[in-house]
SENUMI-911661 format. One record per residue (C-alpha): chain; y, x, z. Coordinates in nm, 3 decimals. Layout:
<rec><kette>A</kette><y>Y</y><x>X</x><z>Z</z></rec>
...
***
This chain:
<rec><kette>A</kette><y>11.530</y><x>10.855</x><z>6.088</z></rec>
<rec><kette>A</kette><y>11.663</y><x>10.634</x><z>6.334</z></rec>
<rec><kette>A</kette><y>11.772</y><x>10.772</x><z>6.666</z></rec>
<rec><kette>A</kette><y>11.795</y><x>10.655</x><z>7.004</z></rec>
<rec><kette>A</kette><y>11.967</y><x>10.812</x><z>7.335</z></rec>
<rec><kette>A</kette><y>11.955</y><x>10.704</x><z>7.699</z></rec>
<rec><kette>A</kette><y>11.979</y><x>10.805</x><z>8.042</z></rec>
<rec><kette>A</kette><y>11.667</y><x>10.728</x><z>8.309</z></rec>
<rec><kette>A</kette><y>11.809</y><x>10.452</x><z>8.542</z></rec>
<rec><kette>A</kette><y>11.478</y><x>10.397</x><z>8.687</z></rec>
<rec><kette>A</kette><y>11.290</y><x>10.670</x><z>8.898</z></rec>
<rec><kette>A</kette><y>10.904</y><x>10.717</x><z>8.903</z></rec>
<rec><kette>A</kette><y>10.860</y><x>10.467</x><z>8.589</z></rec>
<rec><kette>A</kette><y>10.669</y><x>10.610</x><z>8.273</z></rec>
<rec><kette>A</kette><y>10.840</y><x>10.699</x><z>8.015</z></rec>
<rec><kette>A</kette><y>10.653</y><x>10.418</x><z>7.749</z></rec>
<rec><kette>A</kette><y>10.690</y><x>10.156</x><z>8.000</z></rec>
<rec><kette>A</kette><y>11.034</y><x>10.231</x><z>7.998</z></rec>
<rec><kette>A</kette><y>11.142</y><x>10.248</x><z>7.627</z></rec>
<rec><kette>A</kette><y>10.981</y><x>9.936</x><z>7.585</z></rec>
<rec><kette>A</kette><y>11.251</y><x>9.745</x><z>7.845</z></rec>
<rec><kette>A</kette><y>11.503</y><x>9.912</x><z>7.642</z></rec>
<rec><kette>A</kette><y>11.418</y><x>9.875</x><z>7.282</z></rec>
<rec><kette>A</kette><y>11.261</y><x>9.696</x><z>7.041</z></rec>
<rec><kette>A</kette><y>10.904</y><x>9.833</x><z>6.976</z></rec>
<rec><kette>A</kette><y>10.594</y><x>9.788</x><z>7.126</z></rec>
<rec><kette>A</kette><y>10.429</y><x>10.026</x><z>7.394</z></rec>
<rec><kette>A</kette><y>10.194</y><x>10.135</x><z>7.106</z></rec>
<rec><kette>A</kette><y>10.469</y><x>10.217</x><z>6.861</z></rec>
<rec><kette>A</kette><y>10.586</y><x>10.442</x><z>7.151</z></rec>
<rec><kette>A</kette><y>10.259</y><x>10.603</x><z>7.259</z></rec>
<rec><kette>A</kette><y>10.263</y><x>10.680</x><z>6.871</z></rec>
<rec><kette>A</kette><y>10.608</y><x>10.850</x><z>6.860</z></rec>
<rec><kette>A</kette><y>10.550</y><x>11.036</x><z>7.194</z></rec>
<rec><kette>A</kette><y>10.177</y><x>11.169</x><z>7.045</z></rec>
<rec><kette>A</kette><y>10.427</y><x>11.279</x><z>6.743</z></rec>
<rec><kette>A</kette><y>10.700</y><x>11.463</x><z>6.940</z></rec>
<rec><kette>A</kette><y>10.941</y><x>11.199</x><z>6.853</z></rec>
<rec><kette>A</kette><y>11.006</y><x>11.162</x><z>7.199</z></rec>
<rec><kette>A</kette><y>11.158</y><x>11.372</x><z>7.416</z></rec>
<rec><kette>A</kette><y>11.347</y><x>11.395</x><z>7.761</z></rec>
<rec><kette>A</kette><y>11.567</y><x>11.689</x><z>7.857</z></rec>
<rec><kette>A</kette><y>11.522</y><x>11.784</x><z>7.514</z></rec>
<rec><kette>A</kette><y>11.130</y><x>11.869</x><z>7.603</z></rec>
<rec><kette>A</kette><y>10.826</y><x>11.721</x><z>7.423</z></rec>
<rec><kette>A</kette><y>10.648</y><x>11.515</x><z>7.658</z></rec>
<rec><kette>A</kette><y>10.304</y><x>11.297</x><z>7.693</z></rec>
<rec><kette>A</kette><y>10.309</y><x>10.899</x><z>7.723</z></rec>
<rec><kette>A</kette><y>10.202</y><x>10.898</x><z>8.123</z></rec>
<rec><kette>A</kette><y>10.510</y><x>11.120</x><z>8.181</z></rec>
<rec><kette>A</kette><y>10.735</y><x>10.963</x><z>8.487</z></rec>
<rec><kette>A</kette><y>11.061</y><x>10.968</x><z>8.496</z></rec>
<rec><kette>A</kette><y>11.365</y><x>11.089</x><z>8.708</z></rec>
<rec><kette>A</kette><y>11.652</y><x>10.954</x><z>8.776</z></rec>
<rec><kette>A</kette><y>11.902</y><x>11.096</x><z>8.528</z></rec>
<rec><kette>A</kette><y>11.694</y><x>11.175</x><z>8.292</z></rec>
<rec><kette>A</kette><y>11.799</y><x>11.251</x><z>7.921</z></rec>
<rec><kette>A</kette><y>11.557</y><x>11.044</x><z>7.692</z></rec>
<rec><kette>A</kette><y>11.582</y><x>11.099</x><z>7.294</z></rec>
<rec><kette>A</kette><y>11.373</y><x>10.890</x><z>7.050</z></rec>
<rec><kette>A</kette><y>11.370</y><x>10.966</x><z>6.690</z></rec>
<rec><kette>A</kette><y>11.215</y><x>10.635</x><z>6.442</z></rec>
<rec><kette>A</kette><y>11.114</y><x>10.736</x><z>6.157</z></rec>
<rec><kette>A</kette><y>11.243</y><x>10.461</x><z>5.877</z></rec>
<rec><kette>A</kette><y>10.967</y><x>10.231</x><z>5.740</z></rec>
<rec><kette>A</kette><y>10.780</y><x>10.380</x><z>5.471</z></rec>
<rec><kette>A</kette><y>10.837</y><x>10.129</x><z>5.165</z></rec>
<rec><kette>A</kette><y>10.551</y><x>9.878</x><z>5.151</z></rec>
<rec><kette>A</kette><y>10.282</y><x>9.981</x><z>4.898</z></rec>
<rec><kette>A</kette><y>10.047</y><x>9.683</x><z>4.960</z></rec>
<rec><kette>A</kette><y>10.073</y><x>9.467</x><z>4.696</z></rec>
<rec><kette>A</kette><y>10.091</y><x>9.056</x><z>4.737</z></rec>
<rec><kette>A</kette><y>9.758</y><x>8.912</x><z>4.573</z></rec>
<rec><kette>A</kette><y>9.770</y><x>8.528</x><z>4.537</z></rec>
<rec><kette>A</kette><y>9.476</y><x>8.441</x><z>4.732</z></rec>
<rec><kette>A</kette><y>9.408</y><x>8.088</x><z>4.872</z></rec>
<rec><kette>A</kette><y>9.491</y><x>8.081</x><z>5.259</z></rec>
<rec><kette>A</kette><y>9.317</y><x>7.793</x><z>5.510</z></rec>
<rec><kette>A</kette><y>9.706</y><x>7.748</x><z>5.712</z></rec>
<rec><kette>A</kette><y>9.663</y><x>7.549</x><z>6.015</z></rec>
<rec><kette>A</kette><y>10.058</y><x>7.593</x><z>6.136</z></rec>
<rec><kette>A</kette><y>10.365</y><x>7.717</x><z>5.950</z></rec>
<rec><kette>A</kette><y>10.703</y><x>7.768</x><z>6.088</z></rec>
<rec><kette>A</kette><y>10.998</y><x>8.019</x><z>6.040</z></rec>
<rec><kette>A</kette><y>10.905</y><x>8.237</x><z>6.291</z></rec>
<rec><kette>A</kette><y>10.467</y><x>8.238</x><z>6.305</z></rec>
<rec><kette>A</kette><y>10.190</y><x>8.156</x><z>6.107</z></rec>
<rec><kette>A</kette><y>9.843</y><x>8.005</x><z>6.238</z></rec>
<rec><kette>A</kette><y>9.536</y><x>8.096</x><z>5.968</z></rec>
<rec><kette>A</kette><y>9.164</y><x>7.991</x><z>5.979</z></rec>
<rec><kette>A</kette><y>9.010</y><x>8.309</x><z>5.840</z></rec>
<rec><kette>A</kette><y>8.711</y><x>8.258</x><z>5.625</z></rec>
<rec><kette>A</kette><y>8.394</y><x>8.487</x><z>5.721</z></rec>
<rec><kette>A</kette><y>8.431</y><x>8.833</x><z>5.485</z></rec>
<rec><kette>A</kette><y>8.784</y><x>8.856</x><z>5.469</z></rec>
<rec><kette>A</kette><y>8.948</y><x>9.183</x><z>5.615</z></rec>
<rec><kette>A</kette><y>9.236</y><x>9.125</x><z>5.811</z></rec>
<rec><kette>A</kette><y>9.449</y><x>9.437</x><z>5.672</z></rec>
<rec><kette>A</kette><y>9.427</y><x>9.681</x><z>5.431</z></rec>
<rec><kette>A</kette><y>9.178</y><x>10.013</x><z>5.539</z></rec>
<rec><kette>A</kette><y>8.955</y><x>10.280</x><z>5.385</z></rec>
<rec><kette>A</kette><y>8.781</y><x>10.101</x><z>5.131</z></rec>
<rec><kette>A</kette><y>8.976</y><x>9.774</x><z>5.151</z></rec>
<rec><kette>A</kette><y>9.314</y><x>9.801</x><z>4.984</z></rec>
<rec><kette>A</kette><y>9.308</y><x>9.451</x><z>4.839</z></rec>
<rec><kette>A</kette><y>9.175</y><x>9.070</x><z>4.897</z></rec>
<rec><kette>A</kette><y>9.266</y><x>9.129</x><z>5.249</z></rec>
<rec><kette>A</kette><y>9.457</y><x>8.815</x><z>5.487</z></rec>
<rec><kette>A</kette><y>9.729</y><x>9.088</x><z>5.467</z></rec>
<rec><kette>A</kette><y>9.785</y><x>9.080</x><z>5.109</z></rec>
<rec><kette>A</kette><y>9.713</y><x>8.727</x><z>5.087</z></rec>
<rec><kette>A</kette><y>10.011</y><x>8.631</x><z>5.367</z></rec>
<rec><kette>A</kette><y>10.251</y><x>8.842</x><z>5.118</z></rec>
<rec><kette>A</kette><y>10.212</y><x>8.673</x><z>4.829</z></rec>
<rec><kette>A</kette><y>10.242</y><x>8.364</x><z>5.073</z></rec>
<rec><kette>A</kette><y>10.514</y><x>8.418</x><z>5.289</z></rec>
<rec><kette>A</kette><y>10.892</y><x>8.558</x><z>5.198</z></rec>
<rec><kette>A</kette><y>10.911</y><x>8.803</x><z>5.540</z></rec>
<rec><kette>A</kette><y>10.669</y><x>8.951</x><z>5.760</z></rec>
<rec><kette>A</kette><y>10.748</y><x>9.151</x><z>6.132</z></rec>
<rec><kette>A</kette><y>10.753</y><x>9.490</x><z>6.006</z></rec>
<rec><kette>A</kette><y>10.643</y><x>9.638</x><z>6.348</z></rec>
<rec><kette>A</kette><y>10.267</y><x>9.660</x><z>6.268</z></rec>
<rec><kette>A</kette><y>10.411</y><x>9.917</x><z>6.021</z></rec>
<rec><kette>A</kette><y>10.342</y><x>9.972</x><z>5.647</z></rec>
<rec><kette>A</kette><y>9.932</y><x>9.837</x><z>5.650</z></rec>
<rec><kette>A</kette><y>9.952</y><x>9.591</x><z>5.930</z></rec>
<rec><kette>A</kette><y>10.274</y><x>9.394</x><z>5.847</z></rec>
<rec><kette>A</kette><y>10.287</y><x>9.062</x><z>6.117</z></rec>
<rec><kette>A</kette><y>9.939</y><x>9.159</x><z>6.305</z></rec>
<rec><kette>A</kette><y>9.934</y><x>9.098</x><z>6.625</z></rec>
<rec><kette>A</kette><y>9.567</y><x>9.063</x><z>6.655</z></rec>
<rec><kette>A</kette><y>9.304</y><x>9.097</x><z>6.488</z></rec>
<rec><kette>A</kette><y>8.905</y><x>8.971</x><z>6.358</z></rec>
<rec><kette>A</kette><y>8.639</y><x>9.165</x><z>6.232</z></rec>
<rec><kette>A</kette><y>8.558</y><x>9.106</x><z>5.890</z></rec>
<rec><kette>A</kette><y>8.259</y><x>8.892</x><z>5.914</z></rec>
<rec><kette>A</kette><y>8.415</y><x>8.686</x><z>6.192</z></rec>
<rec><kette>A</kette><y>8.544</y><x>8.326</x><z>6.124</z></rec>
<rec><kette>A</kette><y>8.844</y><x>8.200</x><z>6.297</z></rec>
<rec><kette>A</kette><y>9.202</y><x>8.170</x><z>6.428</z></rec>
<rec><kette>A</kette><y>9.428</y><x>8.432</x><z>6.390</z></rec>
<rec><kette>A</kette><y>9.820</y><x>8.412</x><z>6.451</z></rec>
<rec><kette>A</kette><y>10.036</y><x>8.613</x><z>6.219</z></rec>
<rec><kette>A</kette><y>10.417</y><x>8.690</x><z>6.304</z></rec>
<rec><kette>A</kette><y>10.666</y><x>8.680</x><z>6.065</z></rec>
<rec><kette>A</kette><y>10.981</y><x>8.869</x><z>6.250</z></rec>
<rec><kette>A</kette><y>10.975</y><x>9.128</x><z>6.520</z></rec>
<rec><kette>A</kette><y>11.096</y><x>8.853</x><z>6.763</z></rec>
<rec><kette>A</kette><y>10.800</y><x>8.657</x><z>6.739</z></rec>
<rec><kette>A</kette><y>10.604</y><x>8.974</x><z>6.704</z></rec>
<rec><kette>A</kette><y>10.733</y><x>9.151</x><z>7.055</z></rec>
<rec><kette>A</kette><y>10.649</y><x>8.775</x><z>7.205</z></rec>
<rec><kette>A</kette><y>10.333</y><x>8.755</x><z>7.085</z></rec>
<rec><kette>A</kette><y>10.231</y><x>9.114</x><z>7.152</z></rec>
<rec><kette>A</kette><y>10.341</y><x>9.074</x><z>7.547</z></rec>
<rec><kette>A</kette><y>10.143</y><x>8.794</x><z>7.547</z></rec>
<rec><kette>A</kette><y>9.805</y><x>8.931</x><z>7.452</z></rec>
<rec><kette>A</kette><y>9.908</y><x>9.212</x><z>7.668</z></rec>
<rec><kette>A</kette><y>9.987</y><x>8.987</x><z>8.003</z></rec>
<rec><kette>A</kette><y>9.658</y><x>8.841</x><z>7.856</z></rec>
<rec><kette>A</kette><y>9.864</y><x>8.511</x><z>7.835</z></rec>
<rec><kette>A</kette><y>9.734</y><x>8.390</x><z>7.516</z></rec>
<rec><kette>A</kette><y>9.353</y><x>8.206</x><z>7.540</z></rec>
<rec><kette>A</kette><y>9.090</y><x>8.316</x><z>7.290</z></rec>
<rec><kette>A</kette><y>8.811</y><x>8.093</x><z>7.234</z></rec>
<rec><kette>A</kette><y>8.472</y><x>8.196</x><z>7.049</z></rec>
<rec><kette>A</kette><y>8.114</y><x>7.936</x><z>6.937</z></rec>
<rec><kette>A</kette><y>7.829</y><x>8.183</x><z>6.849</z></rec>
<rec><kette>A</kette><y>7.486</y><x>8.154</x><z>6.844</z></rec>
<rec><kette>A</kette><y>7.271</y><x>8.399</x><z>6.986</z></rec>
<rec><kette>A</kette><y>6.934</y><x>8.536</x><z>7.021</z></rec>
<rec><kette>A</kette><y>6.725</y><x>8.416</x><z>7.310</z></rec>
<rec><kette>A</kette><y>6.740</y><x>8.153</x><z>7.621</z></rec>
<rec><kette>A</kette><y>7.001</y><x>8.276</x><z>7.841</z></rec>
<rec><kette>A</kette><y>6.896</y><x>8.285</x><z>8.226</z></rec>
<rec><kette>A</kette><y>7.216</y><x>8.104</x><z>8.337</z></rec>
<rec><kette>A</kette><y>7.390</y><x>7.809</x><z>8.204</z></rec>
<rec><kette>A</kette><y>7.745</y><x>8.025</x><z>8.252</z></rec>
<rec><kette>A</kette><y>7.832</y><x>8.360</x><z>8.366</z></rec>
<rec><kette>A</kette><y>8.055</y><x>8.686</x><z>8.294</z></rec>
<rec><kette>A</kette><y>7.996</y><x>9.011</x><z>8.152</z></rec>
<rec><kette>A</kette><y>8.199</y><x>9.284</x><z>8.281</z></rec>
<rec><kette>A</kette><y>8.183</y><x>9.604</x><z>8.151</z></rec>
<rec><kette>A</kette><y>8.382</y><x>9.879</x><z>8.003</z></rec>
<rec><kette>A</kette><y>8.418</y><x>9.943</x><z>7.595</z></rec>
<rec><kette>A</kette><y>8.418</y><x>10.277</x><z>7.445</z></rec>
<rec><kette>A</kette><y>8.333</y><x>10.443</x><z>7.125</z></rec>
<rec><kette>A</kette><y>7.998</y><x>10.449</x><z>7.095</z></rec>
<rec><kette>A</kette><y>7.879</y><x>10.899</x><z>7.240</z></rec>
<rec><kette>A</kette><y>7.635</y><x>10.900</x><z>6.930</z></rec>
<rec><kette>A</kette><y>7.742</y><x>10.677</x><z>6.642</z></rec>
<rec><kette>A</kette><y>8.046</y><x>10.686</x><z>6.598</z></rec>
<rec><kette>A</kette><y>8.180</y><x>10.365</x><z>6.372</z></rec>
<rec><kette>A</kette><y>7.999</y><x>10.165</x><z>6.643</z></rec>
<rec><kette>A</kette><y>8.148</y><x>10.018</x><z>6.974</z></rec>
<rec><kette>A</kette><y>7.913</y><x>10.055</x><z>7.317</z></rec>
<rec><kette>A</kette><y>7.962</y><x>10.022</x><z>7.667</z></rec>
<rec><kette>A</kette><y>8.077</y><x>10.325</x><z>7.815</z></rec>
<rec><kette>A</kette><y>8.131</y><x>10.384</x><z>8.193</z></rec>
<rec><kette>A</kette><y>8.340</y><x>10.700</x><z>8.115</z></rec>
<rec><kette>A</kette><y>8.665</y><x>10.664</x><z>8.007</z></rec>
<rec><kette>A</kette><y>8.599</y><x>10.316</x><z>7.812</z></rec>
<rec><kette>A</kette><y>8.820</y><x>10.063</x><z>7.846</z></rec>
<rec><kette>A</kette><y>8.806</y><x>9.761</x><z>8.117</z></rec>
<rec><kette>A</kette><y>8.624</y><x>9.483</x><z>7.919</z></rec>
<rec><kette>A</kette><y>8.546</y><x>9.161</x><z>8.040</z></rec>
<rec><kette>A</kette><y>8.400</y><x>8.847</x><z>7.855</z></rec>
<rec><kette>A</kette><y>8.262</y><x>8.442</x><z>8.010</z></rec>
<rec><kette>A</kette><y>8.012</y><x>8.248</x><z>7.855</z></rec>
<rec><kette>A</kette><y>7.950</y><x>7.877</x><z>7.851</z></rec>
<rec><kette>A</kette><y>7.581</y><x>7.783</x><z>7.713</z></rec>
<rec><kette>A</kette><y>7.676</y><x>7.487</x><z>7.493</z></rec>
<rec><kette>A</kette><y>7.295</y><x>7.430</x><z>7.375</z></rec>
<rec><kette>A</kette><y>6.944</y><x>7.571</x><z>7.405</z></rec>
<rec><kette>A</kette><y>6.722</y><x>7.601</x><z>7.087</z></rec>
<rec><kette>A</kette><y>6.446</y><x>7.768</x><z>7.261</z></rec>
<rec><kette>A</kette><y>6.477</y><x>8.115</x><z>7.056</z></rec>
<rec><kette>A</kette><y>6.832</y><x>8.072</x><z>7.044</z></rec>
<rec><kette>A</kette><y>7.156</y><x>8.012</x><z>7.271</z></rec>
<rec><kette>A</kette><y>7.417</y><x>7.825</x><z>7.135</z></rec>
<rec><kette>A</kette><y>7.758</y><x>7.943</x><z>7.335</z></rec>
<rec><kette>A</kette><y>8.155</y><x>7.859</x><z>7.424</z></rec>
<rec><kette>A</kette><y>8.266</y><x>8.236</x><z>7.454</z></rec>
<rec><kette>A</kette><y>8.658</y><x>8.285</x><z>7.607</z></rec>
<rec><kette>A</kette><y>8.753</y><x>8.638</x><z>7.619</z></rec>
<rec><kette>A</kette><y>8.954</y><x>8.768</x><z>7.926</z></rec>
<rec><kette>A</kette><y>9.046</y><x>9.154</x><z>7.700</z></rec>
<rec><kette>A</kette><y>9.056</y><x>9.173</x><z>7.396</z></rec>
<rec><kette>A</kette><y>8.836</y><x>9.485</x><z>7.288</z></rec>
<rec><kette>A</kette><y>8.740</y><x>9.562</x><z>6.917</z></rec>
<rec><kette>A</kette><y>8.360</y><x>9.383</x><z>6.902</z></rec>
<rec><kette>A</kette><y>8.397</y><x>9.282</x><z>7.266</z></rec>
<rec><kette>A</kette><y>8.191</y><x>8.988</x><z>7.246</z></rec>
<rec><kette>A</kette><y>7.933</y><x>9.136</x><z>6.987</z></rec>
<rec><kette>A</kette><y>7.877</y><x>9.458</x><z>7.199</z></rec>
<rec><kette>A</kette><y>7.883</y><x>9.259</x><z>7.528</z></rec>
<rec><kette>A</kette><y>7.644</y><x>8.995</x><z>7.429</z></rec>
<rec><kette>A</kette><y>7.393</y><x>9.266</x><z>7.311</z></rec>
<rec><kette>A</kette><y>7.485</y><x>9.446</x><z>7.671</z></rec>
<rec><kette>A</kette><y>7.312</y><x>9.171</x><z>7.823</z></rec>
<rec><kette>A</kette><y>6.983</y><x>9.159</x><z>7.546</z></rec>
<rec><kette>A</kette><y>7.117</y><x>8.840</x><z>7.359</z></rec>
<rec><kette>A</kette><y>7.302</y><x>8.983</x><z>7.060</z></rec>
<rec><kette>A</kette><y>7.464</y><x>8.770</x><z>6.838</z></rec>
<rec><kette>A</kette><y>7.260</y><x>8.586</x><z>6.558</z></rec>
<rec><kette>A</kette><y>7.236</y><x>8.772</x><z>6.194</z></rec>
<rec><kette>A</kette><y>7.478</y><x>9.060</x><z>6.349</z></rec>
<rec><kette>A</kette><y>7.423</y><x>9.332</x><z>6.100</z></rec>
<rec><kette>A</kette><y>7.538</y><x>9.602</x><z>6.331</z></rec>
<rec><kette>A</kette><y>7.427</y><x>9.539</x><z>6.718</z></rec>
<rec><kette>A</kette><y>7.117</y><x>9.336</x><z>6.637</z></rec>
<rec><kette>A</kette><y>6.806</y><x>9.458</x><z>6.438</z></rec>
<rec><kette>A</kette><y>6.672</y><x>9.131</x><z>6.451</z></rec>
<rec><kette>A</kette><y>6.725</y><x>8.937</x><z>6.121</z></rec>
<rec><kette>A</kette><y>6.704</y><x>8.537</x><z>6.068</z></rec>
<rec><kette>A</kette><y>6.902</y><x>8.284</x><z>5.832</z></rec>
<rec><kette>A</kette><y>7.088</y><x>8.365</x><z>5.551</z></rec>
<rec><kette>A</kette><y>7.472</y><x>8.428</x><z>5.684</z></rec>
<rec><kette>A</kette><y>7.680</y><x>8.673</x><z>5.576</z></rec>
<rec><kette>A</kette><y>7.780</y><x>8.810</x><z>5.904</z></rec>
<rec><kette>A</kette><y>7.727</y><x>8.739</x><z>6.276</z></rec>
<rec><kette>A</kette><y>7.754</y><x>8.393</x><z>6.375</z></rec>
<rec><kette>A</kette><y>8.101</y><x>8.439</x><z>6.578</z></rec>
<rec><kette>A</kette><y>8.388</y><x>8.224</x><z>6.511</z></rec>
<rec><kette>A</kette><y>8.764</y><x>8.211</x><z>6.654</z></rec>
<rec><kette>A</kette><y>8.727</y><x>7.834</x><z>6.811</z></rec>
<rec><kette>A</kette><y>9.070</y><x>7.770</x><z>6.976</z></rec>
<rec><kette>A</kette><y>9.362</y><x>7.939</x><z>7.053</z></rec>
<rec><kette>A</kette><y>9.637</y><x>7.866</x><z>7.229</z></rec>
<rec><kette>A</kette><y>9.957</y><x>8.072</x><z>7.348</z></rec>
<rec><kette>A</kette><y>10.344</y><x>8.010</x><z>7.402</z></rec>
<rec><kette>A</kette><y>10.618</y><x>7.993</x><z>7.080</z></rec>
<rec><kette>A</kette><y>10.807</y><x>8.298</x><z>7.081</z></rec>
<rec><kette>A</kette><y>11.148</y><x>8.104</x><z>7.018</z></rec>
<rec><kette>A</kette><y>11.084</y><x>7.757</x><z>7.175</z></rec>
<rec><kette>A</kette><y>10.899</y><x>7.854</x><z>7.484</z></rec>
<rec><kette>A</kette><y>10.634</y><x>7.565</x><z>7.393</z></rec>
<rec><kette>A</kette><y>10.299</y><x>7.596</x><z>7.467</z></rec>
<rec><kette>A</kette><y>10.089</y><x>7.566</x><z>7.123</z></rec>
<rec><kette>A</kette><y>9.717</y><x>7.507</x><z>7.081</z></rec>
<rec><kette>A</kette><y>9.495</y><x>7.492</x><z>6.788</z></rec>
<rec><kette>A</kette><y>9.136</y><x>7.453</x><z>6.688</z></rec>
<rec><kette>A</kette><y>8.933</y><x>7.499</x><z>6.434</z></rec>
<rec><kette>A</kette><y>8.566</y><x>7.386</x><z>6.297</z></rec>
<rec><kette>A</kette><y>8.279</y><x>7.618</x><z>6.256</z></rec>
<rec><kette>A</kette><y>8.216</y><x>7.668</x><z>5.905</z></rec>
<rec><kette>A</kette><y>7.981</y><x>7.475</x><z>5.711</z></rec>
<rec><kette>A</kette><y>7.728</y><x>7.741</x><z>5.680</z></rec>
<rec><kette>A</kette><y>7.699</y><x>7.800</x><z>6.049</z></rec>
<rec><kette>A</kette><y>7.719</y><x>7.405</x><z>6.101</z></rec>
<rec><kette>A</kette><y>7.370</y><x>7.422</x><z>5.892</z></rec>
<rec><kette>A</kette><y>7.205</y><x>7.680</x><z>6.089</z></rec>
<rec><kette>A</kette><y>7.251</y><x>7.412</x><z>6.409</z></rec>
<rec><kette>A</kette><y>7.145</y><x>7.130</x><z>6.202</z></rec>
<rec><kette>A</kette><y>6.826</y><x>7.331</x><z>6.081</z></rec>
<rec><kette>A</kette><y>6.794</y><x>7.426</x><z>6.469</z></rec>
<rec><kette>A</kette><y>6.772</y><x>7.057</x><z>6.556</z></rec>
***
């Protein structure tokens, strides 16, 4: 158990927004300790929007990393950049980006450790080097740190919502206009609960734009660039607006082509290099199975 002290020199700042200035973890990794009671000030357990005084006597106990259980499987990886400090991946549709209930192995996690020597160990024991993440059936880029310096970067970034994520997905219908915005908050959905919704009480801001790229009649073929970064943002948003997301198996009970998976995939993404300050872009092709569903669509 690592421990931290320090004294407030900032009045009327809270307390996670603090210890994030002054060491090196991430505002979640805080929130998580303070939810714990691994944080307190004046030797008193407090809550994450706590603000402090001046003066203030702030101890923060970190527990050691647990010892990595996941094991390194020697799966084939699609890398689109490699350097010392990041790695850029073009995940295939039906990976799982880290180990969960039910998916311990053949995940991009266990995959990058069989590739790569070190990963940022401040996504903890599961989620070594994640900054980010895809849902399972989604294609696309994903960036992957591999120390805590690139991680912290990387992290601020999609916080300061600095780094550009760029979607193609086909969905159902003719959208009215040829480009808009959907705004509106993401929650858990109030019934089901493995299922994302939009929620006007206490869900989280949420915005997404659209770009129609081509009209197929039945079907919208779109540029999608997401402003937040919400888990299924753009597959709960696009069904929001009545034009869910082609062969979706969980927001659409409509059912065409044979994809495994929504028709959603990571385009482009661009952000700044942790170390160099450079401003790195990639981009990625749709896969060959979704390239056939346009070619069938004419």
């Amino acid at each position: 158990m690592e421990k931290y002290e320090l004294k407030a020199d900032e009045a009327k700042i809270r307390i996670d927004i603090y210890l994030a200035k002054h060491l090196e973890l991430t505002r979640n990794r805080l929130q998580g300790l303070i939810t714990k009671g691994l944080v307190k000030v004046n030797n008193e357990v407090i809550k994450a929007n706590y603000k402090l005084s001046m003066g203030d006597k702030i101890t923060v106990q970190v527990p050691l990393p647990v010892e990595l259980t996941v094991e390194a499987e020697k799966i084939a990886l699609d890398i689109v950049y490699e350097d010392s400090d990041l790695i850029v991946v073009n995940k295939p549709q039906g990976m799982v980006v880290h180990p969960a209930n039910g998916n311990y192995s053949g995940t991009l996690v266990n995959a990058l450790l069989a590739h790569c020597e070190n990963l940022s160990g401040i996504g903890g024991v599961i989620r070594p080097g994640i900054v980010h993440r895809l849902d399972k059936d989604t294609s696309g880029l994903l960036v992957v740190a591999k120390n805590d310096l690139a991680h912290l970067s990387l992290t601020e970034q999609i916080k300061e919502r600095q780094v550009r994520k760029e979607y193609l997905t086909l969905v159902y219908g003719n959208l009215k206009n040829d480009s808009g915005s959907v705004n509106a908050p993401i929650g858990r959905h109030p019934v089901e609960r493995k299922k994302m919704a939009v929620v006007f009480r206490n869900g989280k801001s949420a915005i997404t734009h659209y770009q129609v790229l081509k009209r197929f009649g039945n079907y919208t073929y779109l540029q999608i660039v997401l402003e937040t970064g919400r888990t299924h943002q753009i597959r709960v948003h696009m069904a929001y607006i009545g034009h869910s997301i082609v062969s979706d198996p969980v927001y659409s009970s409509k059912s065409k082509f044979n994809l495994a998976g929504q028709f959603l995939h990571a385009h482009k993404l661009a952000f700044v290099h942790p170390r160099t300050g450079k401003k790195m872009e990639f981009s990625v092709e749709l896969p060959s199975q979704m390239k056939k569903i346009l070619q069938a669509l004419g």
